[in-house]
C-alpha atoms as an extended CHARMM CRD file, in Angstrom:
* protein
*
        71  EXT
         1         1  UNK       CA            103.6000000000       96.7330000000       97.7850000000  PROA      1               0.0000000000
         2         2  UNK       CA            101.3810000000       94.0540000000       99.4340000000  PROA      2               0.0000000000
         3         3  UNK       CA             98.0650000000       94.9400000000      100.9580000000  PROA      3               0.0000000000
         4         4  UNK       CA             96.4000000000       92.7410000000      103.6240000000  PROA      4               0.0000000000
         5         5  UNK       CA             92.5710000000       91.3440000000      103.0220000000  PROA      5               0.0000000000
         6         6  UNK       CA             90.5260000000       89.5440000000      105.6000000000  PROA      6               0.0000000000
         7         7  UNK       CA             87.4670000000       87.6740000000      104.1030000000  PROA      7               0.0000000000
         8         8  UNK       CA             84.0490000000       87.1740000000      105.7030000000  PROA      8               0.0000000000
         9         9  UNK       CA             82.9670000000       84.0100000000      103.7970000000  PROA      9               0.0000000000
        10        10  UNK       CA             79.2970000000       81.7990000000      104.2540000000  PROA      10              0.0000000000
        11        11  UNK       CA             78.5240000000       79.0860000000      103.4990000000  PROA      11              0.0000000000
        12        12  UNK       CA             81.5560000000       76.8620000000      104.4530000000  PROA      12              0.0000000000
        13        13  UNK       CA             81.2850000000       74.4220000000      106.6830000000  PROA      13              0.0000000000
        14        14  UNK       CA             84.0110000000       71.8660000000      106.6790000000  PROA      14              0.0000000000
        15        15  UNK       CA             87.6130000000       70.8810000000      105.7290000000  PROA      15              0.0000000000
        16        16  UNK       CA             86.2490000000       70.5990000000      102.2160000000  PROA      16              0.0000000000
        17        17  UNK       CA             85.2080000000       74.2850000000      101.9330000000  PROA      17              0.0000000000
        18        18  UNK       CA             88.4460000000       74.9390000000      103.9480000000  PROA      18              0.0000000000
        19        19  UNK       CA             90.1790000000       73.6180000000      101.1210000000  PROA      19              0.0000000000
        20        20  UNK       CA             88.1620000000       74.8120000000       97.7070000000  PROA      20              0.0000000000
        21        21  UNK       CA             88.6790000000       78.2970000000       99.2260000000  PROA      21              0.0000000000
        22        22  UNK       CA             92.3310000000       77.7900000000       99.5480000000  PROA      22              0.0000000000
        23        23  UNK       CA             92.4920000000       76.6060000000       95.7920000000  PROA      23              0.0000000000
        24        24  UNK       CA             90.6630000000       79.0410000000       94.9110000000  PROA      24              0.0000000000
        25        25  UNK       CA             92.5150000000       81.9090000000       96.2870000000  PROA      25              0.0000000000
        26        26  UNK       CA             95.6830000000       80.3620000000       95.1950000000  PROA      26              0.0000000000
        27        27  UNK       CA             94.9010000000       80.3500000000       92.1650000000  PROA      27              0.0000000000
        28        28  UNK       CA             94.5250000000       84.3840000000       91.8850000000  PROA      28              0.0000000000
        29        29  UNK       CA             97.4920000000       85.9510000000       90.4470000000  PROA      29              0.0000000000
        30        30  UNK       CA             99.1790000000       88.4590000000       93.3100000000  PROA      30              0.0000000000
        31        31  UNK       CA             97.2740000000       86.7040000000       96.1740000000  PROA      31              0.0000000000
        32        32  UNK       CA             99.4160000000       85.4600000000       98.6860000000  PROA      32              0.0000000000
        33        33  UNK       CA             96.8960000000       82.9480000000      101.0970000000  PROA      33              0.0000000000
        34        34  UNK       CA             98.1510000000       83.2780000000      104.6270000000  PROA      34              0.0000000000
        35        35  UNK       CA             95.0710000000       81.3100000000      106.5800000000  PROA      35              0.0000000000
        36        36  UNK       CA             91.8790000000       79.5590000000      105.2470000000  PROA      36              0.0000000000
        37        37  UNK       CA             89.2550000000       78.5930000000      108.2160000000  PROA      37              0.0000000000
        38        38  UNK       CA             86.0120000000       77.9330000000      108.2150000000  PROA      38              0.0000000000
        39        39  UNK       CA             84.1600000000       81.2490000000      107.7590000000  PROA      39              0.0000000000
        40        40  UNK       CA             87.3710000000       83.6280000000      107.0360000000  PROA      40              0.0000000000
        41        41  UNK       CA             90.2550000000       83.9490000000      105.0810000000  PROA      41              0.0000000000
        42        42  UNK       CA             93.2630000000       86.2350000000      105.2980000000  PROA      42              0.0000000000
        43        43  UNK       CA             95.7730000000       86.8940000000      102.6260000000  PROA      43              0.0000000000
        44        44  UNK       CA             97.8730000000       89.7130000000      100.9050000000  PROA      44              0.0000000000
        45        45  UNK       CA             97.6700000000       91.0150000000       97.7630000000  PROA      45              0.0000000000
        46        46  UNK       CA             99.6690000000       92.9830000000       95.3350000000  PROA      46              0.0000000000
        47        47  UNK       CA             96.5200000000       95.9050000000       93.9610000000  PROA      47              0.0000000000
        48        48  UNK       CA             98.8190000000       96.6500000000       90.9960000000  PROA      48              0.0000000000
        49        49  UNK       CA             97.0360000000       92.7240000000       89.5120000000  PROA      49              0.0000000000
        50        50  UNK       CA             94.3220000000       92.3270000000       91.2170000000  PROA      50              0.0000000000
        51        51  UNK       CA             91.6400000000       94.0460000000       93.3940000000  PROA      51              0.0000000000
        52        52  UNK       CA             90.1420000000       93.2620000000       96.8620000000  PROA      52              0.0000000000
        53        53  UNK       CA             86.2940000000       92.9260000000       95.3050000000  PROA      53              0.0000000000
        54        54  UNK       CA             87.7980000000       90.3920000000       91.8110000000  PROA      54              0.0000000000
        55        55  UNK       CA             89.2090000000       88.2810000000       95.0920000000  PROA      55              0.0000000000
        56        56  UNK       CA             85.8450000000       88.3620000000       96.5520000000  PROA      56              0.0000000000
        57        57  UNK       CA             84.7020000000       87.2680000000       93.6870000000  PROA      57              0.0000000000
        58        58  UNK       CA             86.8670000000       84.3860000000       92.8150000000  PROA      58              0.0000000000
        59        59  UNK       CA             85.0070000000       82.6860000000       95.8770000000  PROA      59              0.0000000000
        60        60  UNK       CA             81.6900000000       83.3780000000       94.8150000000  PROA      60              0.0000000000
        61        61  UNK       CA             82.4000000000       81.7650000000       91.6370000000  PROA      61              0.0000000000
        62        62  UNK       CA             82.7150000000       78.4180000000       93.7850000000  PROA      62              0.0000000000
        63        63  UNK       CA             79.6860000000       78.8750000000       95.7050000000  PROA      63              0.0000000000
        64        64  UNK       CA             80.0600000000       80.7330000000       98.7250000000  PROA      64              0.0000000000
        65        65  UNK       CA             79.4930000000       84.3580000000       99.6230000000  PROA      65              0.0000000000
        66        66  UNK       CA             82.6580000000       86.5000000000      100.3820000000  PROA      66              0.0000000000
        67        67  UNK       CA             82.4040000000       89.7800000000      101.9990000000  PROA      67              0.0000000000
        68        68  UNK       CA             85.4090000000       91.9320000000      102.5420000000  PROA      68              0.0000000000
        69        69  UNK       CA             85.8190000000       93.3140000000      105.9540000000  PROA      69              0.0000000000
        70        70  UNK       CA             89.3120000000       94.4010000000      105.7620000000  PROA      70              0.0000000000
        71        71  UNK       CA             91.0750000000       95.7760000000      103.1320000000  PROA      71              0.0000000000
């Protein structure tokens, strides 16, 4: 079962940020990526591998600051 997340993330600011997001989320096992823009992302995820706060903090690990405001 498949869980939506929307992402509140600073400190992007271009297509460049747009895109080390995306890799970054992609590269989470049981995240599905369904839009990367500049200050939000939205995906799915499957809880049973991974939680909404270790997604959160797969972006941090690149630099920016992800806050979860839907879960």
């Amino acid at each position: 079962m498949a869980n939506t997340l929307t992402l509140s993330i600073e400190g992007m600011h271009c297509g460049g940020c747009v895109r080390r997001v995306t890799a970054a989320l992609e590269g989470v096992k049981g995240v599905e990526v369904r839009s990367v823009g500049v200050g939000s992302a939205n995906m799915t995820f499957d809880p049973s591998r991974v939680s909404a706060e270790e997604i959160a903090a797969a972006i941090s690990r690149i630099g920016f600051s992800a806050q979860i405001e839907k879960a």
